[in-house]
N, C-alpha and C positions, 0 to 999 in steps of 0.2 A: 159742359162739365170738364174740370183739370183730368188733369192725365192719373193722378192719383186717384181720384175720388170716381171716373171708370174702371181702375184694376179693383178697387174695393166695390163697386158695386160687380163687377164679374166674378169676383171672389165668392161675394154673397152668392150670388146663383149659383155656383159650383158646390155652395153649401146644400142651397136648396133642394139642388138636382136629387138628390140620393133619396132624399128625403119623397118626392113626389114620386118617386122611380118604386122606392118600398111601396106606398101605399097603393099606388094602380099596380103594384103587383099581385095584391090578394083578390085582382080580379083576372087581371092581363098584363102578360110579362111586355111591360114594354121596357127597351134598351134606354138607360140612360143618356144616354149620347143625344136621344129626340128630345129631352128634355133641357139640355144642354142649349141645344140651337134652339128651339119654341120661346125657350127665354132671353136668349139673346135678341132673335126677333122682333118679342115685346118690348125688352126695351130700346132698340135701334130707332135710331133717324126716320122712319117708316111706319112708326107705332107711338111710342110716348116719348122718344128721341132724346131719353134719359144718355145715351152713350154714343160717345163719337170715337173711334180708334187713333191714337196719336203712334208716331215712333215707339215709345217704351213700350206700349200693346203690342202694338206690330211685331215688334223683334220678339217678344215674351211669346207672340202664339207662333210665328216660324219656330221657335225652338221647341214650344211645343207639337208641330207638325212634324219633325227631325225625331223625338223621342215618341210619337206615334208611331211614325214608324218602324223605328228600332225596334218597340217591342215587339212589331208584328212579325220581324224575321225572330228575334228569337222564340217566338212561339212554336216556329214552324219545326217540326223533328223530323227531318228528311231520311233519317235512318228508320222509319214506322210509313214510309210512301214510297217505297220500290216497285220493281217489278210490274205486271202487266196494266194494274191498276195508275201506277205512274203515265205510263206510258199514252195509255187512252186519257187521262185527263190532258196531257200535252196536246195531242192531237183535237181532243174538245177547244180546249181554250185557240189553238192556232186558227181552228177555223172561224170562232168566235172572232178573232180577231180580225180576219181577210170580210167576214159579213159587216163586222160593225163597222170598220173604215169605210168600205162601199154604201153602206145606208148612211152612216155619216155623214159623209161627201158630199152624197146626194141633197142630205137634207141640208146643209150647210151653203147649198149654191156651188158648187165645187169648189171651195175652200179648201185647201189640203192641212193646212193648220190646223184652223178650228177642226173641220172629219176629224185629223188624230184625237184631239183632245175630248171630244165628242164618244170619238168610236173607242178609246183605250178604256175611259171610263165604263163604257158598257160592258165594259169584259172581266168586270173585276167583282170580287165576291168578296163579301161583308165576314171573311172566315173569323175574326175576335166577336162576331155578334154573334152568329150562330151555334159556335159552341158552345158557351154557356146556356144555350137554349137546350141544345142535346145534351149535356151534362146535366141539368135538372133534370131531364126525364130520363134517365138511366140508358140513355143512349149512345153516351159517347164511345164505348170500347167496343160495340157490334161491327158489325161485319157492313152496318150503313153506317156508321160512323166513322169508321176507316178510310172508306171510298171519299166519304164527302172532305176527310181530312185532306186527302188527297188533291179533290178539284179545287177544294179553298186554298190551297199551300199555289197552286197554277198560276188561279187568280187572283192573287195577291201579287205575286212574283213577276207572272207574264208582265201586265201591265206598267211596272218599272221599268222594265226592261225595254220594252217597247218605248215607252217617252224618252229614253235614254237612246235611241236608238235614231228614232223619227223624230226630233224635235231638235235635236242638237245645232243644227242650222250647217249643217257639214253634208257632202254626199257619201251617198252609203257608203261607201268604199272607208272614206275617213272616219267617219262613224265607226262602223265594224274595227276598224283599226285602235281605235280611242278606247275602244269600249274592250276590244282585246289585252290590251295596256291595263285596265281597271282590273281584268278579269286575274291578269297575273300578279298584281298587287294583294288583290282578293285572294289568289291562292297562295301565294307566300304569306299571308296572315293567315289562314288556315293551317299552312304546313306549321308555323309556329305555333297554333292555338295547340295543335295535336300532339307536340311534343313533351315527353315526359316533364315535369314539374319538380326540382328536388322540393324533398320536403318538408325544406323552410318554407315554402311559398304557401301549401296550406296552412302549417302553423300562424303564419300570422295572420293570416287572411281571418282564423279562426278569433284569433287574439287581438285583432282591431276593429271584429265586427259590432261591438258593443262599446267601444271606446271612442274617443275625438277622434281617433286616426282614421277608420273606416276608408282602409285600405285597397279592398275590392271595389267597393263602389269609386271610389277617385279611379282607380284603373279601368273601371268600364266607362264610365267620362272620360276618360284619354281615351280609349278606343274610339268611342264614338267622337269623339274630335278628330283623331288621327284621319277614318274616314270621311269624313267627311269636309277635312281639308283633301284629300284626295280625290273627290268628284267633282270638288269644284276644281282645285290647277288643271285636272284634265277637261272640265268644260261639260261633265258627267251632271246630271240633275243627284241634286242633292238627297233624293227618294233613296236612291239606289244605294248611295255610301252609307245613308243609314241602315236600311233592309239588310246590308251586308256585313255592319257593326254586330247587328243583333245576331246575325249566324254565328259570327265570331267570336262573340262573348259568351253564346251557350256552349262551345268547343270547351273555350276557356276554364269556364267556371265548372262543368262539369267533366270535364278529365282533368283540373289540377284539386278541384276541391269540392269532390261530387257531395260531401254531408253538409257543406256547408251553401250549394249553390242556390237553392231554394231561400234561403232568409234572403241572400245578398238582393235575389231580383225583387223579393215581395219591397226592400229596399228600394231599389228603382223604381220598380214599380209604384212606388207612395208617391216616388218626388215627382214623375210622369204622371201620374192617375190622380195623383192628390192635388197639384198644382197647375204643370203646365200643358196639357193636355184639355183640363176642361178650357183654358184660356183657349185655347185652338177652336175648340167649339164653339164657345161662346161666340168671340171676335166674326165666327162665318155665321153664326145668326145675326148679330149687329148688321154684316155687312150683304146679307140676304136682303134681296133686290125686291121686298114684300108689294112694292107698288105697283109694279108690272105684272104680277100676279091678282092682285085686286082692280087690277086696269080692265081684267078680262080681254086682254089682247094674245099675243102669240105666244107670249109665254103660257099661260093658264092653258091654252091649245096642244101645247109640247109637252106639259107633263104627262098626262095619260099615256103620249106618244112616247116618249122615252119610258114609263112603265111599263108598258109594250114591246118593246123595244129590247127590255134588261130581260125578260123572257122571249125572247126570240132571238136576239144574238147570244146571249148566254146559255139559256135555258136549255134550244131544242139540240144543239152540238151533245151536253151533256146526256139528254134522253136519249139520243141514236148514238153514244159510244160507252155508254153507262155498261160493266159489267153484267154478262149476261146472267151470272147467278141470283142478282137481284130481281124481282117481281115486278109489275106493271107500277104498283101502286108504289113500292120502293122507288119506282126510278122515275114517278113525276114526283115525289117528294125531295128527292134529290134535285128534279129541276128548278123548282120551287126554292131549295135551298141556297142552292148555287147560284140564283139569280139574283137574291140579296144582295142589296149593295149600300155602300154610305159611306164610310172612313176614306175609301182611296178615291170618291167619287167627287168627296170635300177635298181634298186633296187639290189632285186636278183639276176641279175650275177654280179653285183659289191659286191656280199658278197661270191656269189661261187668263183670266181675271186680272193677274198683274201685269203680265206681258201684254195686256192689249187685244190680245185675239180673242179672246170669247167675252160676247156682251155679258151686261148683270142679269139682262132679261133671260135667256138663256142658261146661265151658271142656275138660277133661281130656279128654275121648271127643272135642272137635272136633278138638283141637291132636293127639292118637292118631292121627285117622283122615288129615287132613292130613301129617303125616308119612310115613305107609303110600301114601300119594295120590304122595308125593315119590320114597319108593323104590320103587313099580313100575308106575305109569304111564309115565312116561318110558322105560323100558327096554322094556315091551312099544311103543311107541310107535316107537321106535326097532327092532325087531325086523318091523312093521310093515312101514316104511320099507327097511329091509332088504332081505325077502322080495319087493319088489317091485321089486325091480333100485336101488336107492336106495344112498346112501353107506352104508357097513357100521358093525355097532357100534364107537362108539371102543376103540384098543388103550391097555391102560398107564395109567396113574393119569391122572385128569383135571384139567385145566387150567383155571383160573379158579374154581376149588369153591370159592374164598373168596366168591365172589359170593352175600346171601343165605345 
């Protein structure tokens, strides 16, 4: 199939997605994003081998893996995750991190490569899936809702940070140096973000929002260019200057034009959720390695193990550092929670995958077991939650399943 006639059948599924996503919602909230990949799958090379990715794919879903990410730092509101609750989720995710590299390793044949890419991914939490799951059930502004905002903000973040750290092909020393260089780039666009706005700058922000000029959104496109030419001259993975975009544009937009900052993202947010974001999806189902999976070889073998795995190096960190105001049942639901994974799990083996270090067979059973991670951890988690006098499972299709 031409290069056009795959963007138009990956269009079509991004159509379809929503649509399948509504309807198992009036039974079982499942995240769109599963439907996203399952269809991509079907039609892949591996299935009815409707779609082969060319260059124009290619570069369409790296840009939408760039604006995945973005969104996901601007989601984060670091000023609602301070204090002691910050703290212990750091300390959860670090040691999440020193386990999964070691079980990594191990399982890897002592590969220190593959471990990283292996063990970062296991550390990282699906935080745009699960919220929308706690925000149906009237769960999001509790006092477990908080906490969990907390470990998802970690694991989101941590594991950036960490590939940006370990992977750079530098020793730690210049690493730490590179990344210190980033760091102060990052904060001089901060100091800037937080600077008063005369204002003219909401004015027209206000006044080009419905007009050709669409003012704001071209400037949060320069941001996120700006960084992201910035991680690559310093040699930084490309995750990071996005995550660090999106910090920076929520500074932006809500200290120079807080009435107006909400349309501007639901704006981004269309061109990313509407457009290239499901192509990011899609493209990792096309290129989901389904054969080795129906081989019944090692991969089929790995996934359960990597399920396992995303609750034991995630999971029990968080149950032995989980505030202690939380209940028994609260805080394996929180593990439950927290172990969810999929967006940064695609992520990273679609980057080990191109650099050569992590097989298909392998990328397949992680991106497998993260998915299964997606559909039922959260629902026992929520069933949890439940059973303990807690808000009940949501009714009726779920809201915001475009998120992730």
């Amino acid at each position: 199939m031409s290069q056009s006639g795959t963007l138009i059948l990956i269009m079509t599924i991004a159509v379809l997605a929503p649509l399948l996503a509504y309807g198992a919602g009036r039974w079982l909230p499942v995240p769109l994003v599963i439907f996203e990949i399952l269809l991509g799958i079907a039609v892949g090379p591996d299935a009815l081998g409707w779609a082969r990715p060319g260059e124009v794919v290619d570069a369409l879903s790296q840009l939408g893996l760039s604006m995945l990410i973005f969104l996901a730092g601007y989601e984060i509101e670091f000023d609602k995750i301070r204090g002691d609750t910050l703290k212990r989720s750091v300390r959860a995710w670090l040691i999440s991190l020193a386990v999964g590299l070691a079980l990594a390793c191990a399982l890897s044949g002592w590969s220190y490569t593959k471990g990283v890419y292996i063990g970062t991914a296991l550390t990282s939490t699906a935080l745009g899936t699960v919220l929308p799951v706690l925000r149906d059930a009237g769960d999001l502004h509790s006092r477990f809702g908080s906490v969990l905002l907390a470990i998802g903000a970690v694991g989101e973040f941590g594991p950036i940070i960490a590939m940006a750290l370990l992977l750079s092909g530098r020793s730690p020393a210049q690493s730490a140096a590179v990344l210190g260089v980033f760091a102060v780039i990052t904060a001089g666009a901060v100091c800037w973000a937080m600077r008063p706005r005369p204002p003219w700058f909401a004015r027209i922000i206000a006044k080009t929002l419905h007009s050709s000029g669409q003012f704001a959104v071209r400037l949060v496109v320069l941001l996120l260019a700006l960084m992201l030419g910035a991680s690559q001259a310093l040699g930084v993975d490309v995750l990071l200057g996005a995550f660090a975009a999106g910090m920076i544009v929520r500074l932006v937009l809500h200290g120079a034009a807080p009435d107006s900052a909400h349309e501007v993202v639901a704006k981004v947010e269309a061109m990313g959720f509407g457009f290239l974001v499901p192509i990011f999806f899609v493209v990792t189902g096309i290129e989901f390695d389904l054969k080795a999976l129906l081989d019944g070889g090692r991969a089929l073998v790995l996934l359960p193990v990597f399920l396992a795995l995303f609750l034991l190096v995630r999971g029990v960190p968080v149950y032995a550092l989980a505030p202690r105001d939380l209940g028994v049942r609260d805080r394996r639901a929180l593990t439950l929670f927290a172990s969810t994974a999929l967006p940064l799990v695609v992520a990273i083996t679609t980057i080990g995958v191109a650099d050569g270090v992590l097989p298909t067979d392998e990328a397949a059973a992680l991106v497998g077991a993260a998915m299964v991670s997606v559909l039922v951890f959260p629902l026992i988690g929520l069933k949890l939650r439940a059973a303990d006098g807690e808000p009940a499972l949501p009714q009726g299709p779920r809201q915001g399943a475009e998120t992730w």
